[in-house]
Phi, psi and omega in degrees: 000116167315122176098345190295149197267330181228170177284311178206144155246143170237133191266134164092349195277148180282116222270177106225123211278350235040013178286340196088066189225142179271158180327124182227141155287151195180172186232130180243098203264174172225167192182119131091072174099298183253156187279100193282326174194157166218123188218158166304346177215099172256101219264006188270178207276150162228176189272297196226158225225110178221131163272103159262063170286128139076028193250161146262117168278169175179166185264119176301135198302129163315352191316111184324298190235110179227170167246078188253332174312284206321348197229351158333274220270036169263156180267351157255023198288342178296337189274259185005259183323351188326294181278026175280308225261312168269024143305319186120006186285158172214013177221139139240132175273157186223158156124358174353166171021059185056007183254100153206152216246023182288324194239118168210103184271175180284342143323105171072019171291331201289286203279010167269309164306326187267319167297305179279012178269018176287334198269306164305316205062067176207154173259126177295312199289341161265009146241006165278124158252340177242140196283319177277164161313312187301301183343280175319305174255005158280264183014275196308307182290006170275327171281329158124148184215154206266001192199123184297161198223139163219136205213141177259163176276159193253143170255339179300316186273019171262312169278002178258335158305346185239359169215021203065190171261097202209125148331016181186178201297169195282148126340130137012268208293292164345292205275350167276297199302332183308305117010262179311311179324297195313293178319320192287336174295338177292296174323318189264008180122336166334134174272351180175210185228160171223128191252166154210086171321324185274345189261168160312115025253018165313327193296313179279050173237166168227180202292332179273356162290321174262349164285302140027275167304306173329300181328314217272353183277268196313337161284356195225359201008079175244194190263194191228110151293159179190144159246104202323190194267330195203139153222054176250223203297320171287352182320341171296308159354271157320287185284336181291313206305306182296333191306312191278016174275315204305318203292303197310325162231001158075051172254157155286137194256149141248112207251162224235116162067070179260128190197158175259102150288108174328132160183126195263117204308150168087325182257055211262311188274351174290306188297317190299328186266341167289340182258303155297348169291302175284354168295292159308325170286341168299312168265323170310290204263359203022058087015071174311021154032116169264046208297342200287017173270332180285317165298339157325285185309342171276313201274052150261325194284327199241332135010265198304322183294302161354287169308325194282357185132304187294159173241131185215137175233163140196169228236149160212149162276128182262088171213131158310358217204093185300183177195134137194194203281144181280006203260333202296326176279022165267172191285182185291328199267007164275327194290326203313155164086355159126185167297350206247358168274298166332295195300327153335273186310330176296329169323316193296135175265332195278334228254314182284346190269350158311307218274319159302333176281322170329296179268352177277338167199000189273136172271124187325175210170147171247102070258184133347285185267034179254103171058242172276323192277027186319154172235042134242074205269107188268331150331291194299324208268343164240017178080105140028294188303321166288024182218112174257147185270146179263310180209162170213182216231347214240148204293350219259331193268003262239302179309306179336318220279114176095006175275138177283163202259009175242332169257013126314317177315311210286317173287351184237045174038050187214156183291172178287293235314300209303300210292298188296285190319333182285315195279336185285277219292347168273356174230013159078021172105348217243058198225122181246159197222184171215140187233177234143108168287356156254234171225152173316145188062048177250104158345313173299324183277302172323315182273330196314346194240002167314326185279355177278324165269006171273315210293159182287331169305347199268159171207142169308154146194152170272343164061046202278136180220056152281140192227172171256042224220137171014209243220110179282171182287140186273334164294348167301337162279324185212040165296305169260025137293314193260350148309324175280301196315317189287282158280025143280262180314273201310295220258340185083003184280349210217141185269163170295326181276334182280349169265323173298319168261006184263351176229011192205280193290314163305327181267336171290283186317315180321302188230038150098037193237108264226136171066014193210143163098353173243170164227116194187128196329098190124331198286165198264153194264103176231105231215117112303120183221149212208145170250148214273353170295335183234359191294065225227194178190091178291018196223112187286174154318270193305358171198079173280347203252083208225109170285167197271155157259200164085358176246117196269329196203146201224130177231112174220123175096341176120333217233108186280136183268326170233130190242124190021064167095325172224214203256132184267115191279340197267050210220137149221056227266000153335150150226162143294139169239102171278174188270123179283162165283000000 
């Protein structure tokens, strides 16, 4: 239309602003990108028309916490990431859990790649080109990104960039260039640091390393992330150790996927059998069980750090089932020297039959990296069995995929020690798994995190590792789809307007990210709109890669990515989002 005063009006829609503000009618116009006005009647010309009468407008949804960096510079990376957008997310933060793939200098490159490519499944070193942030993210906006990206510096790939991969505390000289490393991921947009304490080499730092680091946060002012150290017995531990970065420099904390494994030292088969008993009696005997009390008592630990002054948030998945790379569940001392030395040493049969006495019975411990007494041994604390493999890269290996490591042991005549050491050196390492102290999609494991989407400190996140490789997370699919359904609509725990900011606005403050997650007149038009009557999600462990239904039209930026359920590949209407300076 000639002459039109805006790009778009959406007419009739039902506000939830994201502020947590309660819910209004209104017409939302957008003109270059932004939300140019909001009034109950915008009767003026637009290029496009969109009637949401009896729809929720709402600011498209935030995550915090993804690995969508790993598949950014892929040229399909818009197919891949698809159902991040037709969930509503329309921002992801990437560098999670010490895993980033923004810095990777020549120093120490070889053995930089190969820790992340355990996460990716991918080979890095023929599509990595750049050493830096700056890099990295002119690269991404020159091919163009189907979502907007805020990207954390990774400390895992920071401490194998400034000193390699070695069993023990930094150097000096180490822990300054690391230091420097950090500043310059700042300097250059980076939003903060992202640790991952229970994996390799995060496991060897200790608390003064990362206060350390802290400094360098508060001076440039970004948050300190963390995937703990431990989330069992030691979990007080855990959360005390970020709590003294935050207090110590007056950063903000995210602490990433927070949940408890029940567990007592010395009682591994007692705990093991108390979790299935309650399990059964939960879905079976139907018994209401209140296990989500036990997480209670860990959000009291971040209560209190709160009340004193630190700002700490965290983050969870409305999933029965965790995920990540498999290598993370060996003791520490398998890793020194990279992966390709881990795999090396597993070839040993006396060397894996250590790593079997290990998990089998040497008892978690606090710090993390000492030896056998690592304090997240999660084999011991669920048994063999509390780990399925999710993807493996090699077409051959392919029958693995939902299987546990004691029946691949029983179909291929081998113990699980044997069947998980054969499949890492038979897939280069490059093996992700889903772990569970039951079985998947257990309603019991599920409430056991209730008290975690309610609390005021929570925030959503999808924790996303899409590959094009074996059996995704049903949440890459429906997370905050299946957040709203579940506790709005079903359980009643969460007002709409308390879910909403709790997915846009809250998480744009967490982490400094500025004009985005509200609607409102400047703010960038990144716009979900959904019917909340409909809002649903059919996709399980066993069949996840299912889009929810109920999210009708996707905006990011101005520029619709879904249009009445679907999806348009040819858009690529993303930015970086950096830190200002």
């Amino acid at each position: 239309m000639n002459g039109a005063m805006f790009d778009t009006i959406i007419h009739n829609g039902t506000l939830v602003d994201g502020t947590g503000g309660k819910r209004y009618e209104a017409d939302i116009a957008i003109k270059g990108g932004k939300i140019a006005e909001i009034a109950p009647q915008i009767g003026k010309n637009a290029v496009k028309e969109i009637n949401a009468s009896g729809k929720i407008v709402a600011p498209g949804f935030i995550d915090i916490h993804s690995h969508a960096d790993f598949m950014i510079q892929a040229k399909n990376h818009n197919e891949i990431l698809k159902p991040l957008v037709m969930q509503g997310i329309t921002t992801f933060v990437g560098g999670n859990c010490g895993f980033s793939t923004c810095f990777i200098p020549e120093e120490h490159r070889q053995v930089t790649l190969a820790y992340l490519e355990k996460l990716s499944l991918k080979n890095m070193d023929g599509e990595i080109h750049w050493q830096n942030p700056d890099q990295f993210m002119t690269r991404a906006e020159r091919q163009g990104l189907l979502l907007n990206m805020g990207l954390l510096a990774g400390h895992g790939s920071l401490r194998i960039a400034a000193a390699g991969s070695v069993n023990r505390l930094l150097k000096e000289d180490e822990q300054n260039r690391m230091e420097h490393y950090l500043d310059v991921c700042l300097e250059m947009g980076c939003l903060g640091l992202s640790t991952g304490l229970q994996y390799y080499p995060g496991s060897q730092s200790d608390t003064d390393e990362l206060v350390r680091l802290g400094r360098v946060l508060k001076r440039r002012g970004g948050i300190f992330t963390s995937h703990l150290r431990s989330y069992s017995h030691t979990l007080d531990l855990a959360l005390d150790e970020v709590i003294q970065v935050g207090r110590k420099n007056d950063v903000p904390i995210q602490v990433s996927h927070l949940y408890w494994q029940p567990y007592t030292r010395g009682m591994a088969g007692i705990m093991k059998g108390i979790i299935r008993l309650g399990s059964f009696a939960y879905n079976r005997l139907k018994i209401p069980i209140p296990i989500e009390r036990g997480l209670e008592a860990k959000l009291k630990i971040l209560e209190k750090a709160a009340r004193g002054g630190v700002n700490i948030h965290f983050d969870q998945l409305p999933t029965a089932q965790g995920f990540t790379e498999l290598l993370a569940f060996l003791p520490p001392y398998v890793h020194e020297g990279g992966r390709a030395a881990a795999l090396q040493r597993l070839r040993d049969p006396a060397f894996r039959k250590r790593v079997k006495r290990d998990l089998t019975h040497a008892e978690p411990d606090w710090p993390h990296r000492d030896g056998a007494t690592w304090s997240f041994n999660y084999i011991k604390m669920t048994g063999w069995a509390g780990l399925r493999v999710m993807a493996v890269t090699s077409e051959k290996n392919k029958w693995t995929v939902g299987k546990t490591f004691p029946e691949i042991g029983r179909l291929t005549k081998r113990t699980s020690m044997d069947a998980l050491a054969d499949l890492l050196i038979d897939e280069n390492g490059q093996v992700m798994v889903f772990h569970t102290p039951t079985q998947p999609d257990d309603p019991f494991v599920e409430r056991s995190l209730w008290a975690a989407f309610t609390h005021p400190l929570f925030v959503p996140a999808t924790d996303t590792i899409l590959t094009p490789y074996g059996r995704p997370s049903h949440v890459f699919y429906d997370c905050f789809p299946r957040f709203i359904k579940l506790f709005v609509r079903e359980r009643k725990m969460l007002s709409l307007e308390e879910a909403v900011f709790k997915s846009t606005s809250m998480p744009a403050s967490i982490m400094g990210i500025k004009d985005r997650g509200v609607l409102r007149k400047g703010a960038f038009a990144d716009i979900v709109i959904f019917d909340m009557e409909n809002i649903d999600t059919t996709a399980t462990f066993h069949k996840p890669d299912v889009h929810p239904a109920g999210i009708e039209r996707v905006i990011i930026n101005g520029e619709e990515v879904v249009s009445d359920g679907r999806f348009n590949k040819e858009v690529l209407p993303g930015r970086v989002i950096k830190k200002a300076r």
